[in-house]
N, C-alpha and C positions, 0 to 999 in steps of 0.2 A: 738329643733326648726326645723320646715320645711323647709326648702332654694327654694322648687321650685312650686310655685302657679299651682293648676292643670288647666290649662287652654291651649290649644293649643298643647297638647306634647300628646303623646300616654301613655296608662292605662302602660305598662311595664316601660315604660323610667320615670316615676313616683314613681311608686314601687320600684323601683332600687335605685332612689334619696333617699328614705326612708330608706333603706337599709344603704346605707351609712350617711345617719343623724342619724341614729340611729343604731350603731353598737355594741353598749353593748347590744344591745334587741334579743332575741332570734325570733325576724321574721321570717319569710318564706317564698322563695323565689317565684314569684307569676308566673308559669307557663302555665297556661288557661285563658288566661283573659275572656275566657267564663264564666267560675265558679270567677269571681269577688268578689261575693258576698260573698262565700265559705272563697277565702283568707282574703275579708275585716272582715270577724266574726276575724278570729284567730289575727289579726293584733289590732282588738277591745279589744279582750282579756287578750293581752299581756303588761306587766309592766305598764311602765309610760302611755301607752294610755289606759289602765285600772282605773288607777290612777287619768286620766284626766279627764274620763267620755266620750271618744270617744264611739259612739253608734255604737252596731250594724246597719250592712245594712239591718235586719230582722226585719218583725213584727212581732208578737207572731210564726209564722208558718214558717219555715225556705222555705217557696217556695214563698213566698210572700215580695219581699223588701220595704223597706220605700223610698226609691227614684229611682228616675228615670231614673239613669245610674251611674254609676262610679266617673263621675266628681262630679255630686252634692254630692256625701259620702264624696269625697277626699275634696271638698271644705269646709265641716264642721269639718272635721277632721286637716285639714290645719289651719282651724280660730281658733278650741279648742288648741291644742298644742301650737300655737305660742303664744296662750293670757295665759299660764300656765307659774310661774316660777319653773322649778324644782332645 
């Protein structure tokens, strides 16, 4: 479960939050928030948000995302995980 709605807080102090809600996960710590997109594939990728169906931030073409900054990824990715029982 996510403990912190992405809304109002900055892209690192988010990913950090994750980090520690999920610390049996082999994450990665997210240090460009430029390359966002980059960390949200591997974050996609990984265990139970593989598991969940968390999507990538890519459309077929890794230069091209499906949304439109950070928040909206972390907000769908916030509503899949919390609506999963693992």
């Amino acid at each position: 479960m996510i403990t912190v709605y992405p809304k109002h807080i900055s892209l690192k102090y988010w990913a950090a939050t994750l980090l520690m809600d999920y610390g049996n996960e082999p994450l990665p710590i997210l240090k460009d928030e430029a390359n966002w997109t980059k960390w949200a594939k591997i974050v996609a990728g990984t265990g139970s948000f593989l598991n969940a169906g968390v999507p990538s931030p890519f459309k077929q073409k890794e230069d091209e995302s499906l949304y439109k900054d950070w928040v909206e990824w972390a907000k769908v990715v916030y509503n899949i995980m919390n609506s999963t029982t693992n």
